[in-house]
The first five atom37 places (N, CA, C, CB, O) and aatype in JSON, in Angstrom:
{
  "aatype": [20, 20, 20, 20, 20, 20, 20, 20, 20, 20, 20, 20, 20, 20, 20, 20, 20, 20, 20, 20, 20, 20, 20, 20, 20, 20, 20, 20, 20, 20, 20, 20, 20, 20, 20, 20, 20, 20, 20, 20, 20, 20, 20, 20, 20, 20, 20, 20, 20, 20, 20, 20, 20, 20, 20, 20, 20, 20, 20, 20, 20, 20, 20, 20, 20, 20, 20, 20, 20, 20, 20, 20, 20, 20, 20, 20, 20, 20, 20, 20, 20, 20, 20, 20, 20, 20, 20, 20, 20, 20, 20, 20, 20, 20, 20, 20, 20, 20, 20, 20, 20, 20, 20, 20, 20, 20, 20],
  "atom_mask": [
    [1, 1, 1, 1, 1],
    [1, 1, 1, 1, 1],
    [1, 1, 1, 1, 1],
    [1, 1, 1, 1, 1],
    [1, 1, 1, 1, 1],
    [1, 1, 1, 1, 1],
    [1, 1, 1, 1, 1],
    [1, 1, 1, 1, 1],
    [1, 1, 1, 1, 1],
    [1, 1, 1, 1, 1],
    [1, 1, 1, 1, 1],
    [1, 1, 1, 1, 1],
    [1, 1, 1, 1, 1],
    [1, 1, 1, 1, 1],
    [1, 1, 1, 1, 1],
    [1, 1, 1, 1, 1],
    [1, 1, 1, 1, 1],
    [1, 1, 1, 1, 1],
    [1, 1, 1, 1, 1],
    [1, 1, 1, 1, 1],
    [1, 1, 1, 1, 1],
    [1, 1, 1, 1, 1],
    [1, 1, 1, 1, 1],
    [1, 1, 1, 1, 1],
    [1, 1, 1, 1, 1],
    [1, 1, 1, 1, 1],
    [1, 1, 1, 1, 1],
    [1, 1, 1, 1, 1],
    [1, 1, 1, 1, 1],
    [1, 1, 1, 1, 1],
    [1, 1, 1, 1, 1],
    [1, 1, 1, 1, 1],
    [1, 1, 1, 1, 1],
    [1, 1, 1, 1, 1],
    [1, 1, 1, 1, 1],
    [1, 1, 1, 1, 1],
    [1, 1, 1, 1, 1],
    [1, 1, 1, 1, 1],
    [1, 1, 1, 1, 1],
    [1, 1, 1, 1, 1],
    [1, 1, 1, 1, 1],
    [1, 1, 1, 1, 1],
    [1, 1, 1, 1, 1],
    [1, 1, 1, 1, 1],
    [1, 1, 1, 1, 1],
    [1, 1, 1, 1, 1],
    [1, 1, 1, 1, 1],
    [1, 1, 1, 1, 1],
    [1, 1, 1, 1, 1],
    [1, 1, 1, 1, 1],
    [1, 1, 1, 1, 1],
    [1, 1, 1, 1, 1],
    [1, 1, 1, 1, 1],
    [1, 1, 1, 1, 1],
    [1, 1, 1, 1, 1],
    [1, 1, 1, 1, 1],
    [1, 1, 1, 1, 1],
    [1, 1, 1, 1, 1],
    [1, 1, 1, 1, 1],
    [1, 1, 1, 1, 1],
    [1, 1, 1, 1, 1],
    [1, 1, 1, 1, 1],
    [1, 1, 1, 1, 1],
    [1, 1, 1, 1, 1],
    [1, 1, 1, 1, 1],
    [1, 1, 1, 1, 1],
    [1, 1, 1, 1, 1],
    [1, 1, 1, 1, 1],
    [1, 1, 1, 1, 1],
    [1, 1, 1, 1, 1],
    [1, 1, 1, 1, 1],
    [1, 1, 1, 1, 1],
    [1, 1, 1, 1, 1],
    [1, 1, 1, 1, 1],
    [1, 1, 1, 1, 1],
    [1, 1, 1, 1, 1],
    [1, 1, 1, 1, 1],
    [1, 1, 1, 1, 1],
    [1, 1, 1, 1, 1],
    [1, 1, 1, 1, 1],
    [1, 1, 1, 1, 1],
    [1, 1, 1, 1, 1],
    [1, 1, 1, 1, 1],
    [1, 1, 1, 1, 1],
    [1, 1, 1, 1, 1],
    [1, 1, 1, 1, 1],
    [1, 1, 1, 1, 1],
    [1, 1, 1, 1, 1],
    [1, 1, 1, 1, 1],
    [1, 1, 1, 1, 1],
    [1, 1, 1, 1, 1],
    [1, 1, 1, 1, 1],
    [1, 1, 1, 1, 1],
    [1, 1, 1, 1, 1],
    [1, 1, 1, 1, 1],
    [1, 1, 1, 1, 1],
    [1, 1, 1, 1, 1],
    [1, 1, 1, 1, 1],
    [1, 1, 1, 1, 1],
    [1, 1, 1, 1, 1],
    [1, 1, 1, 1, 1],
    [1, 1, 1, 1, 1],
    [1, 1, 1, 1, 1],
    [1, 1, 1, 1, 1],
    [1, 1, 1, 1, 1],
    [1, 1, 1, 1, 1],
    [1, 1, 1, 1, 1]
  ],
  "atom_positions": [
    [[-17.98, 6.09, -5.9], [-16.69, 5.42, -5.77], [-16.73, 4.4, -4.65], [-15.58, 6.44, -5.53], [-16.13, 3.34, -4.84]],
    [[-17.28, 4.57, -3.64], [-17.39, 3.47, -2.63], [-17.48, 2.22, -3.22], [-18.5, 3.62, -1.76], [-16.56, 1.44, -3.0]],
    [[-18.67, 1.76, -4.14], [-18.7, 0.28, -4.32], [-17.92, -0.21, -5.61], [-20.21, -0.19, -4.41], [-17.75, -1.38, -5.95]],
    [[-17.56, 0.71, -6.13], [-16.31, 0.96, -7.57], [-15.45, 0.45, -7.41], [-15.66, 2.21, -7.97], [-15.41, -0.48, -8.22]],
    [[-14.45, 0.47, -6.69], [-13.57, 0.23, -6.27], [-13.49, -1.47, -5.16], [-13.39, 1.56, -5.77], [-12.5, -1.84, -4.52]],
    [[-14.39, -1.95, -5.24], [-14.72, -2.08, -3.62], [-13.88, -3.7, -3.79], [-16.9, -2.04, -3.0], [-13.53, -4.34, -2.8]],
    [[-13.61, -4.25, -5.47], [-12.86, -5.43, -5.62], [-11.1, -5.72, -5.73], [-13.44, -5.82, -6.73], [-10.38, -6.71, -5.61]],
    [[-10.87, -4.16, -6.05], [-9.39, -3.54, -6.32], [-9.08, -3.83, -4.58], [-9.31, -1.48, -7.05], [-8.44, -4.81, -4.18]],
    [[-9.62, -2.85, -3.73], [-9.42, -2.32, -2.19], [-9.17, -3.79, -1.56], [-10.96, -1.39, -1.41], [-8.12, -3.98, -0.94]],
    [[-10.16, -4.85, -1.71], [-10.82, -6.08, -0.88], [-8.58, -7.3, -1.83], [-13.68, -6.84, -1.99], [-7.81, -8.11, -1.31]],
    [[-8.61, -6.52, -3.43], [-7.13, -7.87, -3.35], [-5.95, -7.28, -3.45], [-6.98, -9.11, -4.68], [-5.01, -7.81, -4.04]],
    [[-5.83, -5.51, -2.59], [-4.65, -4.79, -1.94], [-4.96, -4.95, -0.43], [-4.51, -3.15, -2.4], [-4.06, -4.56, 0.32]],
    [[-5.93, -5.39, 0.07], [-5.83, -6.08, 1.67], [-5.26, -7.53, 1.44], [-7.54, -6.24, 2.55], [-4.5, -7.96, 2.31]],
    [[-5.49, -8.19, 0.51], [-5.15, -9.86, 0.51], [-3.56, -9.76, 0.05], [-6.27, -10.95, -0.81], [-2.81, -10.7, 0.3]],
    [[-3.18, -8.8, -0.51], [-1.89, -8.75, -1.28], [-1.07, -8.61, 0.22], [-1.7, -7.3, -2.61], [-0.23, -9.39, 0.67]],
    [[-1.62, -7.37, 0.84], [-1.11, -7.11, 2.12], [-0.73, -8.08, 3.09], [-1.9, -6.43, 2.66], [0.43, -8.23, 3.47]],
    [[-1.72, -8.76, 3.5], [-1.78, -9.86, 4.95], [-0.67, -10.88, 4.34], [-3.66, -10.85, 5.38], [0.26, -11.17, 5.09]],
    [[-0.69, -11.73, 2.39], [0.06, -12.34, 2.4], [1.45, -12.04, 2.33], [-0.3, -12.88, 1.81], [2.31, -12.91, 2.17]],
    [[1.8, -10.22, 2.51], [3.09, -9.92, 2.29], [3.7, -9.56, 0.89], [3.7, -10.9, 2.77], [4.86, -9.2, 0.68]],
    [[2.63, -9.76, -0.08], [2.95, -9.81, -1.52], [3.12, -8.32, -2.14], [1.79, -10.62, -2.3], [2.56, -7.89, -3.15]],
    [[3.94, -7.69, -1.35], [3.78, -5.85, -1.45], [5.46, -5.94, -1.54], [2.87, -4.65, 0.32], [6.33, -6.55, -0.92]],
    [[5.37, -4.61, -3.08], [6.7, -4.51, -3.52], [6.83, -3.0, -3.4], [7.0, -5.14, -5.0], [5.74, -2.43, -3.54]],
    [[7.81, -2.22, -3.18], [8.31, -1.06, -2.62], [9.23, -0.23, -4.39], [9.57, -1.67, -0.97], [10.18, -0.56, -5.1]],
    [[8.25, 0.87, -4.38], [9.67, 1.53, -5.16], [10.55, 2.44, -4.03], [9.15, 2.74, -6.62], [10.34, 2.76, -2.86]],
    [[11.52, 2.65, -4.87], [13.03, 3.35, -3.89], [12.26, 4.74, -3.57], [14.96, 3.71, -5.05], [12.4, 5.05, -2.39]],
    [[11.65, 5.48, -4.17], [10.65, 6.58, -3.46], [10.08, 5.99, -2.52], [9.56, 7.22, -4.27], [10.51, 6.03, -1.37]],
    [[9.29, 5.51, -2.77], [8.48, 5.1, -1.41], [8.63, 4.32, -0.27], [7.59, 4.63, -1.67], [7.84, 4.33, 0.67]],
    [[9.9, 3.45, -0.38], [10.76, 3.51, 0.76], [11.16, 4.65, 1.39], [11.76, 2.97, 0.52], [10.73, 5.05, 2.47]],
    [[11.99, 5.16, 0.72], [12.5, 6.88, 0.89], [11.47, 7.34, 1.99], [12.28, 8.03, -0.78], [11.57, 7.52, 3.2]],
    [[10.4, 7.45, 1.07], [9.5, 8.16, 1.27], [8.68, 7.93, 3.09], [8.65, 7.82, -0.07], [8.17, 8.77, 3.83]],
    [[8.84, 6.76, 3.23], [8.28, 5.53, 4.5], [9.18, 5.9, 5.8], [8.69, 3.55, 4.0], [8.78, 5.96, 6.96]],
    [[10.71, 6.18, 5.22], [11.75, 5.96, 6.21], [11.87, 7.72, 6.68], [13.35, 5.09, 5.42], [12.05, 8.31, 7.75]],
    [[11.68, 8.09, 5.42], [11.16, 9.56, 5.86], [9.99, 10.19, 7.36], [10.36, 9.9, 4.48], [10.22, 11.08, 8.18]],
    [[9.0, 9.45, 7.24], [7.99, 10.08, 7.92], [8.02, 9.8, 9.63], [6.68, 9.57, 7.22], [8.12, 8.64, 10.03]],
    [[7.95, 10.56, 10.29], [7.99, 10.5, 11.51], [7.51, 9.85, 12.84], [7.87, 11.2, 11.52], [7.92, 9.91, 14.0]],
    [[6.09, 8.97, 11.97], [5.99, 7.53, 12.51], [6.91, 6.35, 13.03], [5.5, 7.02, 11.68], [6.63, 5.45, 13.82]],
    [[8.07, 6.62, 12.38], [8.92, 5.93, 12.52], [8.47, 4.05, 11.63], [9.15, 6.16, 14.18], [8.69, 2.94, 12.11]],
    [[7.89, 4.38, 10.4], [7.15, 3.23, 9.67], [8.27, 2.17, 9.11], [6.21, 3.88, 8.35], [9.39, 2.61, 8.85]],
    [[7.98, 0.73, 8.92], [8.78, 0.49, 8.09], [8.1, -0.36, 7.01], [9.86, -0.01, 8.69], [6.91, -0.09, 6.85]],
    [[8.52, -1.16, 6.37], [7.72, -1.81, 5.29], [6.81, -2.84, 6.42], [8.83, -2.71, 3.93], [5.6, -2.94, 6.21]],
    [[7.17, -3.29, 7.14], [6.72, -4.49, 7.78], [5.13, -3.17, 7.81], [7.84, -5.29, 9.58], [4.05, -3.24, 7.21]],
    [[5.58, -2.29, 8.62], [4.4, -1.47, 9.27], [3.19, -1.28, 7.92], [5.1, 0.29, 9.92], [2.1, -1.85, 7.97]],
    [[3.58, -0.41, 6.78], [3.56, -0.61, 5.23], [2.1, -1.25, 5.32], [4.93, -1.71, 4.47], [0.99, -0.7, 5.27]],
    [[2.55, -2.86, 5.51], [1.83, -3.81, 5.04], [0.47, -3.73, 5.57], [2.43, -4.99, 5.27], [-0.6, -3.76, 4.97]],
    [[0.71, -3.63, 6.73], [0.03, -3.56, 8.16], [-1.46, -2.43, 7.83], [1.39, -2.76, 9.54], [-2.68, -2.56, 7.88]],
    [[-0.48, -1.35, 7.5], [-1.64, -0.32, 7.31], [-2.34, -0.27, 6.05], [-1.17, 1.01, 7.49], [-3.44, 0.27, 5.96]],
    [[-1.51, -1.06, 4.67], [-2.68, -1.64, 3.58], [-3.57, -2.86, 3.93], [-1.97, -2.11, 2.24], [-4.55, -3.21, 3.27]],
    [[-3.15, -3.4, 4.92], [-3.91, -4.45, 5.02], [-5.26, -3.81, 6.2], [-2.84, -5.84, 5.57], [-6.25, -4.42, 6.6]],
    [[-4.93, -2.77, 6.42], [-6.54, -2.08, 7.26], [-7.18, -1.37, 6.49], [-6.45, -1.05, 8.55], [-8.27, -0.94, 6.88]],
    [[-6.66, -1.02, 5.09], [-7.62, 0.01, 4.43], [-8.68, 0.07, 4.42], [-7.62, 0.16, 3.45], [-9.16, -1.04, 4.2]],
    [[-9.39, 0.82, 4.55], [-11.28, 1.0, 4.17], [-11.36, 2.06, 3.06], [-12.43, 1.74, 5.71], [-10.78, 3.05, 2.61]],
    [[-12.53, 1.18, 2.87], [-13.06, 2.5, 1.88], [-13.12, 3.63, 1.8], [-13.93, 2.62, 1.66], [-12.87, 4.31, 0.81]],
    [[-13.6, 4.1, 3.25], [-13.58, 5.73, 3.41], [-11.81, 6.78, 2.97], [-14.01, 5.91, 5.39], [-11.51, 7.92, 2.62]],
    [[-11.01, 5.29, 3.35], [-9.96, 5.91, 2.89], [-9.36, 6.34, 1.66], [-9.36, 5.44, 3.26], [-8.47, 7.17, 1.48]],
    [[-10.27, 5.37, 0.5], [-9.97, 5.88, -0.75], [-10.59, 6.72, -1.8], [-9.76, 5.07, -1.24], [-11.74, 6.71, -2.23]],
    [[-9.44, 7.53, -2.14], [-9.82, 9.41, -2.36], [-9.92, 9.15, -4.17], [-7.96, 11.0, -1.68], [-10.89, 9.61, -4.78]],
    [[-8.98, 8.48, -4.8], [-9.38, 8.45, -5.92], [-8.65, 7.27, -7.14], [-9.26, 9.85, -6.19], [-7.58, 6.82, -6.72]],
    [[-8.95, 6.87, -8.18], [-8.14, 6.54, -8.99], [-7.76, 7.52, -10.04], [-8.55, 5.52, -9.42], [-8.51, 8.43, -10.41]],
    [[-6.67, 7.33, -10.45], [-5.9, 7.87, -11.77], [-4.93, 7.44, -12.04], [-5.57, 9.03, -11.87], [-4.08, 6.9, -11.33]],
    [[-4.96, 7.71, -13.5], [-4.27, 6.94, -14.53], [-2.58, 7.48, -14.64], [-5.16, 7.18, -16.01], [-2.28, 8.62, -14.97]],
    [[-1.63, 6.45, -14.29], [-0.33, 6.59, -14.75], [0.2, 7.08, -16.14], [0.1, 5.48, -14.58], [0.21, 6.41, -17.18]],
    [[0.66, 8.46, -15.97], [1.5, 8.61, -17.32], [2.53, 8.39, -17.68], [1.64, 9.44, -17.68], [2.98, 8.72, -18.77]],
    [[3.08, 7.79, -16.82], [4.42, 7.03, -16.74], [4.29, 5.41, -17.66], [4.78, 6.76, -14.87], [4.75, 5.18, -18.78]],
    [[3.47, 4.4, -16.72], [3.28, 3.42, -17.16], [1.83, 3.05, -17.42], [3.9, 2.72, -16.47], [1.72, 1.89, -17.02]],
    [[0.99, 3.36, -17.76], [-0.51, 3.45, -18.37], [-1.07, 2.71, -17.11], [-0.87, 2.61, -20.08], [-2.3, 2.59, -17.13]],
    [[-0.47, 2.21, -16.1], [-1.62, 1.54, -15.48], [-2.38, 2.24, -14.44], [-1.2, 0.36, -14.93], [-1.86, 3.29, -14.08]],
    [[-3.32, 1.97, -13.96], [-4.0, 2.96, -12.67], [-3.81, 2.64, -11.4], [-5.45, 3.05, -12.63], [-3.73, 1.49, -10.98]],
    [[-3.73, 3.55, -10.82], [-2.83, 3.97, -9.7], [-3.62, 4.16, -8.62], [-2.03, 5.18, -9.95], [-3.86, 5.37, -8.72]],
    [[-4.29, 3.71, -7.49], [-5.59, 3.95, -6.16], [-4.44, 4.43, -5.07], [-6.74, 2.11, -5.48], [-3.48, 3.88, -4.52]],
    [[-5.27, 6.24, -5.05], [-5.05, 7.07, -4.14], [-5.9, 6.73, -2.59], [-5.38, 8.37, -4.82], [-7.09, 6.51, -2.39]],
    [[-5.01, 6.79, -1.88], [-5.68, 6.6, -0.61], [-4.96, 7.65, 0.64], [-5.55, 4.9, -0.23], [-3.76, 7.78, 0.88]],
    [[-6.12, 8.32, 1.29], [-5.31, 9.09, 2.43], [-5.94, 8.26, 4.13], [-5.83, 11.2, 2.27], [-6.97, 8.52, 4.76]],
    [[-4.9, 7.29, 4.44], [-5.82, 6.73, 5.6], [-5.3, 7.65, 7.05], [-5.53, 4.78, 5.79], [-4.35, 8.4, 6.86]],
    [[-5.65, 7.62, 7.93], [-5.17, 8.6, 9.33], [-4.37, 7.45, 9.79], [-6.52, 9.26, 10.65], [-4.71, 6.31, 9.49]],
    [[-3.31, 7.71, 10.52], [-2.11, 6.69, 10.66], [-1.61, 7.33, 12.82], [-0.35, 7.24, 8.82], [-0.66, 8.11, 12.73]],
    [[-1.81, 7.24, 13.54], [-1.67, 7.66, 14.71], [-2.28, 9.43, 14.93], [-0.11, 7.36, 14.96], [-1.89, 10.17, 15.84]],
    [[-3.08, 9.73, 14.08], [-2.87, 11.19, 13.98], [-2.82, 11.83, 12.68], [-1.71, 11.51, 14.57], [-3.53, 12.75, 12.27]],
    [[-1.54, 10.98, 11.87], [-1.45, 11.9, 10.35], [-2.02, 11.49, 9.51], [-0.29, 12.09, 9.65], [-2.12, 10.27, 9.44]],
    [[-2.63, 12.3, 8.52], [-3.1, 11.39, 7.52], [-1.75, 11.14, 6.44], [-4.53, 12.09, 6.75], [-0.84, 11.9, 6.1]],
    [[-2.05, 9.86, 6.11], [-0.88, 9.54, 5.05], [-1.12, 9.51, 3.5], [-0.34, 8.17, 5.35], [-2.08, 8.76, 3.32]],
    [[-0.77, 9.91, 2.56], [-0.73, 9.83, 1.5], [-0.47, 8.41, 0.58], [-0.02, 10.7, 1.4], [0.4, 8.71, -0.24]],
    [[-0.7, 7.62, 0.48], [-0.28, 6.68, -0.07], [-1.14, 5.92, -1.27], [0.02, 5.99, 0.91], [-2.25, 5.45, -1.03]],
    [[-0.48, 5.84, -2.67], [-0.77, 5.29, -3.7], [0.09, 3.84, -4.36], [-0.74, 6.38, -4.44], [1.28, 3.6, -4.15]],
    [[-0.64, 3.19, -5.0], [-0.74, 1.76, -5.36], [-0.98, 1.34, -6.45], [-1.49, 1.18, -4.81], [-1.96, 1.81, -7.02]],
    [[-0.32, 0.5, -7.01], [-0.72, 0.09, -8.57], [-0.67, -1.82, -8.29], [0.85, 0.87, -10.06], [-0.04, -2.6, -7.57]],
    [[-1.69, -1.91, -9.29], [-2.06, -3.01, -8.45], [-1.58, -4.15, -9.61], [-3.82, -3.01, -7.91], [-2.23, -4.07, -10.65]],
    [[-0.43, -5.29, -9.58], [0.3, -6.14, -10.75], [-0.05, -7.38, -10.13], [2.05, -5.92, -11.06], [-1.2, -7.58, -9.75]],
    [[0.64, -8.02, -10.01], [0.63, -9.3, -9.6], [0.88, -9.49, -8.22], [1.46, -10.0, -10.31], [0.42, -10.39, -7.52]],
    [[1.93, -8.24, -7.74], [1.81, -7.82, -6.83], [1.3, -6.47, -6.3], [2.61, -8.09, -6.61], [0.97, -5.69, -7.2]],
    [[1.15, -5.95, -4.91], [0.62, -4.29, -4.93], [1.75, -3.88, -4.88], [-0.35, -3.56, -3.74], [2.51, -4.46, -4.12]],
    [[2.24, -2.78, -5.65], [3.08, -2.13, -5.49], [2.8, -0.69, -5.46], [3.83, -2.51, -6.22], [2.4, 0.07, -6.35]],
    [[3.25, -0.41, -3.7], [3.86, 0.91, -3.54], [4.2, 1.82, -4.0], [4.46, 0.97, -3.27], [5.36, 1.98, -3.61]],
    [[3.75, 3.09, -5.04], [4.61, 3.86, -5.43], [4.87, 4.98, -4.44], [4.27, 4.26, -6.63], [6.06, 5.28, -4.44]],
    [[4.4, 5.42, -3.91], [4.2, 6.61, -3.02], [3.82, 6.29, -1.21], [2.87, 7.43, -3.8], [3.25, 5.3, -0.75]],
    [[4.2, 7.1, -0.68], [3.78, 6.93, 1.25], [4.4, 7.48, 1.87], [3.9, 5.7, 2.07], [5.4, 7.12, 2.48]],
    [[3.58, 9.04, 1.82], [4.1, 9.84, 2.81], [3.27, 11.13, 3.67], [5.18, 10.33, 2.14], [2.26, 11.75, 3.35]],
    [[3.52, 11.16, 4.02], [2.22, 12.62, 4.86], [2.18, 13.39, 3.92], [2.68, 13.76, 6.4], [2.96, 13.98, 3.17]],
    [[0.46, 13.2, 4.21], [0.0, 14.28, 2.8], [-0.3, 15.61, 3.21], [-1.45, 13.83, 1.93], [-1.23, 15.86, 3.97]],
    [[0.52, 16.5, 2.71], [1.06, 17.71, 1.97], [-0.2, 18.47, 2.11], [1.62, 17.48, 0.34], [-0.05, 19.68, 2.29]],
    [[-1.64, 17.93, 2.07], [-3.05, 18.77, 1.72], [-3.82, 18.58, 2.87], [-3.96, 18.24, 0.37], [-4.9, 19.17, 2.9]],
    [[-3.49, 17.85, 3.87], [-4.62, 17.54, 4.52], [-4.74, 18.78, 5.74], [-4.51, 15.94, 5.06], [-3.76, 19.02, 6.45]],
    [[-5.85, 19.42, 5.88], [-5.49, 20.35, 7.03], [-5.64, 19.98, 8.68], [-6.34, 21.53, 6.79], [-5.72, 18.88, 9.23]],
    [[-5.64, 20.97, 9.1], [-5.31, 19.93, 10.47], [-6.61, 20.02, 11.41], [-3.77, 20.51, 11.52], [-7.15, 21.07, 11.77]],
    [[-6.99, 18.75, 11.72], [-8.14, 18.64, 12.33], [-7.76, 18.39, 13.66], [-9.0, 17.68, 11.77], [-6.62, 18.05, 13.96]],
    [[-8.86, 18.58, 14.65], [-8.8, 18.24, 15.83], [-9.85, 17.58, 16.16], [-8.57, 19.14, 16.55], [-11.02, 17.95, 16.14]],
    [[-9.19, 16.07, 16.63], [-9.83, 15.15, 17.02], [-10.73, 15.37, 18.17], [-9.05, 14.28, 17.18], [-10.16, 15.84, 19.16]],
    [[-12.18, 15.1, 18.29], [-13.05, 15.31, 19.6], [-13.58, 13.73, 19.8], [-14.48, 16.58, 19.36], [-14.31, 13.45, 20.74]]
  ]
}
């Protein structure tokens, strides 16, 4: 998956920096929720640093057939949950502390 992905990842950083990132009402929700205190501006910020190491998987929408890139990046400490479907613009479906990650201690 590292180099799989590696053209999807490289135009959800370009989508990012130019701002071209659309929000569903979950994942706002979901943003304003987390204790970072994040907002979309921030959002952008942290798709536009993604790396590779951060992305965990693709899968396919049963909602709307399109595919969807799972990513858990570490965000001050937490890791965050956040998934993406990638249109004309990236759009946001999901972003929030993920639920699975156990808790490590940083050395």
């Amino acid at each position: 998956m590292v180099n799989r992905f590696s053209g999807a990842l490289r135009r959800i950083r370009r989508l990012a920096v130019a701002r071209r990132v659309q929000f569903t009402l979950k994942a706002l929700r979901e943003l304003a929720a987390l204790e970072l205190g994040l907002d979309a501006e921030d959002a952008c910020e942290v798709l536009a640093g993604l790396k590779q190491a951060d992305l965990v998987e693709r899968i396919h929408s049963e909602v709307t057939g399109e595919w969807m890139y799972v990513f858990k990046p570490r965000i001050e400490g937490i890791v965050v949950y956040l998934k993406v479907i990638l249109r004309s613009d990236c759009l946001v479906v999901s972003f929030h502390e993920d639920e699975e990650a156990p808790f490590e201690e940083e050395t």
